[in-house]
N, C-alpha and C positions, 0 to 999 in steps of 0.2 A: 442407279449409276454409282450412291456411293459403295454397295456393297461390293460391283463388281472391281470395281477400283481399288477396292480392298483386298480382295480376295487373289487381286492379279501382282499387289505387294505383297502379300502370304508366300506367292508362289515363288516370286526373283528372292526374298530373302533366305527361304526356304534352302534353295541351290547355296545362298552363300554360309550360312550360321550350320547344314545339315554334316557336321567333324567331330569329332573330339573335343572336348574344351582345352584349351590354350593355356597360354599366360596368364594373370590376374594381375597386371601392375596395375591397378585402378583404385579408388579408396571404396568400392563396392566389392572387391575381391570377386566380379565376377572373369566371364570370357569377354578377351581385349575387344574382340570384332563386337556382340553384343552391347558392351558398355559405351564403344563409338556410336552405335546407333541409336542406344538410351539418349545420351547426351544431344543427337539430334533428334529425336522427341523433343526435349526439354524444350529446346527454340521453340517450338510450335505448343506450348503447353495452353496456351490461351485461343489455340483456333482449335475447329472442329476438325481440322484430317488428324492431328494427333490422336485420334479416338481409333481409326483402323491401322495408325503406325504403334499405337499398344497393344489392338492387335495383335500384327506382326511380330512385333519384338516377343509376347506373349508363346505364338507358334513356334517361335525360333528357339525359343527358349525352354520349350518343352521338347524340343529335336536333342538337345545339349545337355537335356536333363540337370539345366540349371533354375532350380524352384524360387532361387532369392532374385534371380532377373526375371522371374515371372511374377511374381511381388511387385516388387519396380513398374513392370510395366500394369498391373492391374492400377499401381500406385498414380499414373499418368491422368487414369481416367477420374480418377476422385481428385486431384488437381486440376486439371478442367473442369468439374462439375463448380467447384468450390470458385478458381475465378469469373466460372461464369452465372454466379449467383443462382442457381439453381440448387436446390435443398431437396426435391422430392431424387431428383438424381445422385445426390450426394449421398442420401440415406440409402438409396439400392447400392451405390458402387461402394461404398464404405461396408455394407453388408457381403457384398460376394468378395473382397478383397478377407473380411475377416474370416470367414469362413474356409477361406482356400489355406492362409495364412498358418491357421491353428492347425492343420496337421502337416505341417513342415517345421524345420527349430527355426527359421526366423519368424517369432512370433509378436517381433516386436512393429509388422505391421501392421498387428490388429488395432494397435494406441498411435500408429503414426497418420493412420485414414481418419483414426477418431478424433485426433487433434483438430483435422480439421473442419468438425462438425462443431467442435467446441468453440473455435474461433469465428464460424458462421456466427454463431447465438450472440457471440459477445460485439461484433463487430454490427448487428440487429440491435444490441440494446434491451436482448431478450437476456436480460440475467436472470431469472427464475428458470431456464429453459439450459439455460450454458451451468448450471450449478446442481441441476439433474443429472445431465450428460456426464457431469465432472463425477460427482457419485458415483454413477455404476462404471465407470474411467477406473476411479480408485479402487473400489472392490476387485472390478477383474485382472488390476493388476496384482494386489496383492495375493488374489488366487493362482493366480498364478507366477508368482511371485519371479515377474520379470523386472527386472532392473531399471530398466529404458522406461516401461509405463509407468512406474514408481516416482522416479526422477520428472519424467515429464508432468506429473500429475500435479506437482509442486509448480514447475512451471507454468500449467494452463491455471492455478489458484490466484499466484498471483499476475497473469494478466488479467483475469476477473474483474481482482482488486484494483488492479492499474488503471481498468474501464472506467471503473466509480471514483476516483479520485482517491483512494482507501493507502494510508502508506501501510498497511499489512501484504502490500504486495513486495516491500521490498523485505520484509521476511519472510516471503514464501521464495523468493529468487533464491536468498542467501541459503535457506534449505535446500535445495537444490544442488548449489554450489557445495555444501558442504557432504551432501550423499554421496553425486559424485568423487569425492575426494577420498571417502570413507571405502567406497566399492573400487576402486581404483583404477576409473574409468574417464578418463579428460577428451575425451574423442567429440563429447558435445557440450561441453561446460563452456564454452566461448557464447552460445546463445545468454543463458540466464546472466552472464556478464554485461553483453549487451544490453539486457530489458533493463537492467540494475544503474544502468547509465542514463536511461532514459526517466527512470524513477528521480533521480538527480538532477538534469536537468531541466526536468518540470518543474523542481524545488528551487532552483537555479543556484543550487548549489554544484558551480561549473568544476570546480576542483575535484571534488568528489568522482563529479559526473567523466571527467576525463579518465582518472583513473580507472576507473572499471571500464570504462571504452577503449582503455588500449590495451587494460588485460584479456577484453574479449580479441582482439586485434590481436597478441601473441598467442593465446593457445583455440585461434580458430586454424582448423584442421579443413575446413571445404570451402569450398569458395561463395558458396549461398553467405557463410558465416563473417568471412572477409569483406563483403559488399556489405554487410549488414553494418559491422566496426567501420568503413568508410564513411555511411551516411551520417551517424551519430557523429560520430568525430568532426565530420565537416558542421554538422549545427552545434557541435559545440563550440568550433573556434568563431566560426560565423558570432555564436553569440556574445563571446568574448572578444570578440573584435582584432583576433588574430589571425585577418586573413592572408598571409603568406604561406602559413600551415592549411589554413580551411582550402587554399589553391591548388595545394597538394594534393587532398582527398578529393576535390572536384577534378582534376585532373586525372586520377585515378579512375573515378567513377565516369567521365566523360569517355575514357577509351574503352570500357567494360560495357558501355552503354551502345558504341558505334561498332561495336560487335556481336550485338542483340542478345548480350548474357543475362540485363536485365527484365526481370519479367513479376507479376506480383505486385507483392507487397515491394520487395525492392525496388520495383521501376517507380510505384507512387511517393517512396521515399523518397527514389532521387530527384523526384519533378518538385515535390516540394523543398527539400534542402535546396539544390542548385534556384529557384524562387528568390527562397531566402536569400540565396551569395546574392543575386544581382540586387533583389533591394537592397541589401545592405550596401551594398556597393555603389548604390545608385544609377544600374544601368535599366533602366523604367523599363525601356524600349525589348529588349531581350527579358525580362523578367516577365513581362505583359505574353511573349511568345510562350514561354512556360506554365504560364498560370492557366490557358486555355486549354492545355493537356491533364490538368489536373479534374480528375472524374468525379471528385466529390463535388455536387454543386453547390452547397457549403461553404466548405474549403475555398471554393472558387471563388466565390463573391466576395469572401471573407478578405484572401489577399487583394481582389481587384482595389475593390475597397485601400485597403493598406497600401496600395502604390500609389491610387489617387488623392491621397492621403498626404502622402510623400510628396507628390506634386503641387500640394495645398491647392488643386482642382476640387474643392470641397462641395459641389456640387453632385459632381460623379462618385465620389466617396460616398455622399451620401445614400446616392440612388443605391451602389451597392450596399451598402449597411441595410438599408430598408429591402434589398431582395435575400439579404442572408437570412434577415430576422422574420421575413416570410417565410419563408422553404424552411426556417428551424421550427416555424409554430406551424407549419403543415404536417412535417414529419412527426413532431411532437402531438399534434392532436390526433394523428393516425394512428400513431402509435397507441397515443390514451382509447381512442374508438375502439383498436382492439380488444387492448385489456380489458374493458370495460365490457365491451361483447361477450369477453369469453367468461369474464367472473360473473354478468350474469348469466350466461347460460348456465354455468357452474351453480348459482344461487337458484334458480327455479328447479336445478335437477336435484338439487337438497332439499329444496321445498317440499317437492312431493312426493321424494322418498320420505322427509320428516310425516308426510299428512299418513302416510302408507302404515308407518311402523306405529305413529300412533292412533291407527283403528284397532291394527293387529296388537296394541298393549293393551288397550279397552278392552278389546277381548277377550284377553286372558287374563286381567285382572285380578278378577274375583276368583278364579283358578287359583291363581299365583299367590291370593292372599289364604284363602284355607290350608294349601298347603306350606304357607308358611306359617299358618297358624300350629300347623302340626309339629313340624321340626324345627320351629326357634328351639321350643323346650328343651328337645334333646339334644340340638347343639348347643345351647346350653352348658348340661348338664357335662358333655362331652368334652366340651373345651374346660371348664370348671376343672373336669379330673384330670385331662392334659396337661393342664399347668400346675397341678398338684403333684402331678408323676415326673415332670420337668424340672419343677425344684429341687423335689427330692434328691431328682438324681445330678441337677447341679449344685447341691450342698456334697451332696457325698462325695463327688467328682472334685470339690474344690479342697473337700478336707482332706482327699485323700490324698493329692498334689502337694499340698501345705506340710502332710507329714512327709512326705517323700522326699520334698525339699531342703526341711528342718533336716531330716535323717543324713540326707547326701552334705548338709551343709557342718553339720558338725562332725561329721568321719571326717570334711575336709578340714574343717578346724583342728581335730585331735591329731591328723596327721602331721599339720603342719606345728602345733606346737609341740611333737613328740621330736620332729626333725631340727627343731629350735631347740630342742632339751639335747639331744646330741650334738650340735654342733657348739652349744656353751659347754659340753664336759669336753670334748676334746679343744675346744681354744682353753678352758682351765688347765687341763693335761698340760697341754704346749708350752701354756702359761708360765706351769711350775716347773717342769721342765727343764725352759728356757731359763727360769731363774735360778734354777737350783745349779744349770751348767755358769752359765754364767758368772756366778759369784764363785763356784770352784775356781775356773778359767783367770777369773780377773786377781781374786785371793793370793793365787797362788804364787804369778808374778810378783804383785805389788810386795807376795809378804818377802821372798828374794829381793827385790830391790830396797826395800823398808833394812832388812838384815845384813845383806852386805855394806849396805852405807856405813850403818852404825859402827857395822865391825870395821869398817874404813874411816871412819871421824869419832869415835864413839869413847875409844879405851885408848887414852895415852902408855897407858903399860904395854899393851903389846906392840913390839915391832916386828913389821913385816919386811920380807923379804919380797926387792922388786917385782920378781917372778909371782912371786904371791897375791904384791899388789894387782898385778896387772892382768893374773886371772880373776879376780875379784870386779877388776872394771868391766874383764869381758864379759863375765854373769850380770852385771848388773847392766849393760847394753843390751843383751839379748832376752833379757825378761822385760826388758821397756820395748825392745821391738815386737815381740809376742805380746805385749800389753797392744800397742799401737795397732796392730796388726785384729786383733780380737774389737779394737771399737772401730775402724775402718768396717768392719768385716759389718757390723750393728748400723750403722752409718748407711754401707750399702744396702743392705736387705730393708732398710728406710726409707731406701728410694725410689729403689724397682717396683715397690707396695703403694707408694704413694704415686706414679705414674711419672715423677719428676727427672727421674736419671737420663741425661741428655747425650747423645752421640753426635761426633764430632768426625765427617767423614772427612780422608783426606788421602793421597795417596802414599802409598806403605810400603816399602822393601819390604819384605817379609824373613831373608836372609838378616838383614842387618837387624831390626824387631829380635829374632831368637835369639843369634849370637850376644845380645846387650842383656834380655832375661839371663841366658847365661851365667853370662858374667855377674850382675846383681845375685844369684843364687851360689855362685862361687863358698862364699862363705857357710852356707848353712848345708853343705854337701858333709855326710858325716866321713870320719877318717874310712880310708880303704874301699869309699866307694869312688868310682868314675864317672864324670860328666862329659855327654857326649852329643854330638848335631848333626845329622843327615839331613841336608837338604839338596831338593830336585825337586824344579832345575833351582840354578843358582841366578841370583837378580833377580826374582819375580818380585813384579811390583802389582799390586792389584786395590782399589777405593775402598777402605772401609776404616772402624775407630780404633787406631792403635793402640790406645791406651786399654780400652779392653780387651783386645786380642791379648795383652801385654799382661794383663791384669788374671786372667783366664790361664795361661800360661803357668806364670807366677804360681797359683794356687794347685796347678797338676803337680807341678814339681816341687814344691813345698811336701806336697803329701805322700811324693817318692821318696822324699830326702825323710819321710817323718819312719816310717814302713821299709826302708830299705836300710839292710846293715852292713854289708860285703856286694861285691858285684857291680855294675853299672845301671845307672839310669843312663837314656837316650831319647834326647826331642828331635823329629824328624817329621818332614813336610814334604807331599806330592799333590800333583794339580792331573788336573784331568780338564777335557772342554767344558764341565760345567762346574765343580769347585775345587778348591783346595782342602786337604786332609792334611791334619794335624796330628801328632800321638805321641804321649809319652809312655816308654818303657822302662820300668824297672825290673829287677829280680827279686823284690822284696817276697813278705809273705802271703802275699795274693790277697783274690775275696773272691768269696764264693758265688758263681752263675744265680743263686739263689738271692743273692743282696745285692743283682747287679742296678736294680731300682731302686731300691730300700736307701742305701747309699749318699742320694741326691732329692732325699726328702728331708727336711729342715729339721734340726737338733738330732740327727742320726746319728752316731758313729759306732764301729764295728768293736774300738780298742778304745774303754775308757781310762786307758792309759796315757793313752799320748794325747799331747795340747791340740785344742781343740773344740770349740761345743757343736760341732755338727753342722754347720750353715756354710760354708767353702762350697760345696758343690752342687750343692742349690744356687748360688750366687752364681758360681757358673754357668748354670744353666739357663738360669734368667737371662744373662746376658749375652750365651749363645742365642738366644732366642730374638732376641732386640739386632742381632748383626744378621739375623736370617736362617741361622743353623742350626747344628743339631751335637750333641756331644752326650756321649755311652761309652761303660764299659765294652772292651773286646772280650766276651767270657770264650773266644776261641782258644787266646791267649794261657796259658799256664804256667809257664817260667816262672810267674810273679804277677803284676798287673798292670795292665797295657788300657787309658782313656782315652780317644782318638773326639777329635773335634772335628767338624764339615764346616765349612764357609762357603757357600755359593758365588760363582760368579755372575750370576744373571745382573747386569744391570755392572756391573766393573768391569775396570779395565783389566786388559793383562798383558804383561810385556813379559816376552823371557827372553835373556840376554846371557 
């Protein structure tokens, strides 16, 4: 009867599943019509027609040439086997589910049938049998190095642990959690949040325990996972005595319940959380209705117990405490009758393989001892020269590393102190160098200012003529400003080296900045040359340190006014979307493409003639460098010589007016 019954649903679904696959809005991404009719399997996963409507859904599903809803539905029948405590059918449907599984890609229902064998064992109390399973679990996920078996395998550890009372179950969860976060897959991390709640709450560490209960609660993605975060959540407020929230989640779970979504583990959840609300709450009468649905007879007595309890009917408390702790020492001596059955079968079938093997050594004893009377000797002798031939060759092996060592370690010594003897003759260079310009540089002002004093305070005989005097002041001004100028100049290259030279950003006219250098350079322009300013646009105002822009400047056109005799110098400025360009031109007597870097290396100069010891345009450079830019001869230039500076504006403002 049932197979025709079966066979005559093959044939109506048949008609309707036999198309094209459809839509997929479903979180199994199969066909919508398919996945409706899964979902009504599921209702029925605890009775027996569910077994010819997987079936069905199976035929249908191979009409549609969808192999991951024929999964599913193989998956119906190992969920029935499994609530319906049957094991020798669990281990067949788990077996043809795996086997069908592994040549399709979803093969992550090879470990999802498995789990459930693993949960049988442990919910048995058979952990020696659940930590087998978990074994060959782990290996064939890692052979196959699926994701989902990997992660769950962490999962089914620590429930193991969770079985025995063991807190290494709460870092088998948090493994778990953290895999998935690593593979970047949150689709099922809502479960091991949950268990990890539950780990907490048996600690009654309620705080803890919520938080992970509501983390599993946001990133549950299916609704198996949502019911799961309801029930913990409800005993956890339950137990913290916050029932206006625990009301919530029973209410929750009340309306998921009168729509027969729960089924499983979930339903015996909820018989016992909702238990709990009413004890706690004190409604005897309704809490008495639920405890009779509760299938564990354990469990059962356990709470009766605990309402009559409540009641201080301490009679009936009693009677149930004394039928719990019956039914716990039946199951527990039943349990020990097995073990004990099967270790001794175990131990007699050791027995008399032990008696077997030792005939079979008796007898060949005396075999086994002439011929080891034979070859001790020459292993022996064998091993003797093996390790005489081993040393040798790890003495030689060790000295010959040692020298190789030695060898590579003092070529790198001789290198680095040859590189050390070069760079102390060049800072001596620089050294003398520097001092030797230096004291010219400084000498030769001072000795100007030292002489015109004199000849100005020194000799009452002579009189000068105002004109006289008063070029005599000017010499003696302008060799103090070249004095000033030469230890500023010492002062800066002191600071840029020491990392202390600070900028001061601030917003800049750029027009009014050159025209004011200008002006300050006014004086040291020599006769017959022109001073001159191009700027575009006019008003640009842009953020950066005036004073060196200012100071940069200064020193191009010093070194125009020093190089140019006849002609014009000209400072001019253009912008573009990303900087500003700066350039002073003269007509002097150039420098050569070849010194165009040479130039703006410290104590350089082309003309040991004019004042000067070579560190101006190093110093420039430096400090282009600190405002973001760049500054180089234009050797395109040939009239004379043209330095152009860049300032970027990334990061400034800019207004043109």
């Amino acid at each position: 009867m049932n197979r025709l019954l079966g066979l005559l649903i093959v044939l109506l679904f048949s008609t309707l599943f036999y198309q094209p696959a459809e839509a997929q809005n479903n979180p199994y991404k199969i066909d919508d019509k398919l996945y409706a009719y899964y979902q009504k399997c599921s209702s029925y996963v605890n009775k027996p027609v569910v077994l010819a409507m997987a079936d069905t859904l199976f035929e249908s599903a191979t009409q549609t040439k969808d192999d991951k809803a024929q999964c599913l539905a193989l998956h119906l029948k190992v969920d029935y086997y499994y609530y319906a405590d049957s094991l020798e059918a669990l281990l067949r449907e788990n077996q043809n589910i795996a086997d069908f599984a592994r040549h399709t890609q979803h093969q992550q229902y090879i470990f999802s049938a498995w789990n459930r064998i693993i949960s049988y064992y442990i919910q048995h109390h058979d952990s020696e049998q659940a930590l087998r399973e978990l074994k060959q679990y782990q290996d064939e996920a890692l052979r196959l190095n699926n994701s989902y078996g990997i992660a769950r395998s962490y999962i089914r550890m620590g429930e193991l642990y969770q079985s025995l009372n063991n807190d290494l179950a709460i870092t088998q969860f948090e493994n778990a959690i953290d895999y998935y976060k690593n593979i970047g897959e949150t689709k099922d991390i809502s479960y091991p949040y949950n268990r990890l709640g539950y780990c907490y709450l048996n600690k009654k560490d309620l705080k803890t325990a919520e938080k992970y209960a509501l983390q599993s609660l946001v990133s549950a993605q299916v609704a198996a996972h949502k019911i799961s975060a309801y029930s913990i959540l409800l005993k956890i407020y339950i137990e913290a005595h916050k029932f206006n929230k625990a009301s919530l989640y029973k209410k929750l779970l009340d309306d998921l319940n009168a729509k027969k979504l729960l089924i499983g583990a979930n339903k015996s959840s909820y018989i016992i959380g909702v238990t709990d609300y009413y004890i706690a709450s004190k409604q005897w009468d309704k809490a008495l209705v639920y405890v009779d649905s509760i299938e564990n007879p354990i469990a059962q007595a356990e709470y009766q117990a605990k309402i009559f309890l409540e009641q201080k009917n301490f009679e009936k408390a009693y009677n149930y405490i004394s039928l719990k702790n019956k039914l716990s020492d039946s199951i527990i001596q039943a349990a020990n009758t097995e073990v004990l059955a099967a270790y001794n079968a175990r131990f007699n079938n050791q027995t008399l393989e032990m008696e077997k093997n030792r005939l079979e050594v008796q007898h060949q004893q005396e075999e086994l001892q002439r011929i080891a009377l034979e070859t001790r000797e020459k292993q022996r002798n064998f091993i003797v020269l093996i390790i005489i031939l081993l040393m040798t060759s790890g003495f030689s092996l060790v000295y010959a590393i040692s020298r190789r060592r030695s060898a590579h370690r003092l070529q790198a010594e001789k290198q680095l102190a040859e590189e050390a003897c070069r760079r102390a003759e060049t800072a001596d260079r620089l050294k003398t160098v520097f001092l030797q310009n230096i004291s010219h540089e400084i000498r030769t002002p001072l000795n100007a200012i030292v002489g015109f004093n004199d000849l100005l305070n020194g000799n009452e005989n002579i009189e000068l003529e105002p004109e006289e005097r008063a070029e005599l002041l000017s010499s003696i001004h302008r060799n103090t400003e070249l004095l000033l100028t030469l230890v500023n100049d010492v002062l800066d290259l002191s600071s840029l080296d020491s990392g202390n030279y600070q900028l001061s950003l601030n917003s800049t006219n750029i027009e009014e900045l050159c025209r004011h250098t200008l002006t300050n350079m006014t004086a040291k322009v020599p006769t017959g040359v022109s001073l001159g300013l191009e700027a575009s646009p006019t008003n640009l105002i842009i953020t950066t340190d005036a004073s060196c822009l200012q100071q940069i400047l200064m020193n191009l056109l010093e070194n125009a006014c020093k190089y140019t005799e006849h002609g014009k110098i000209i400072l001019s400025y253009k912008t573009d979307s990303e900087k500003v360009t700066f350039s002073v031109t003269d007509n002097g007597c150039g420098i050569s493409p070849d010194n165009a870097e040479i130039i703006f290396q410290r104590y350089e100069k082309l003309d040991s003639f004019k004042p000067g010891f070579g560190i101006g345009l190093s110093i420039c450079r430096s400090i282009a460098t600190l405002l973001n830019g760049h500054i180089y001869l234009d050797t395109t230039y040939t009239q004379g010589a043209r330095f152009v500076l860049e300032i970027p504006l990334l990061n400034n403002t800019l207004i043109t007016m």
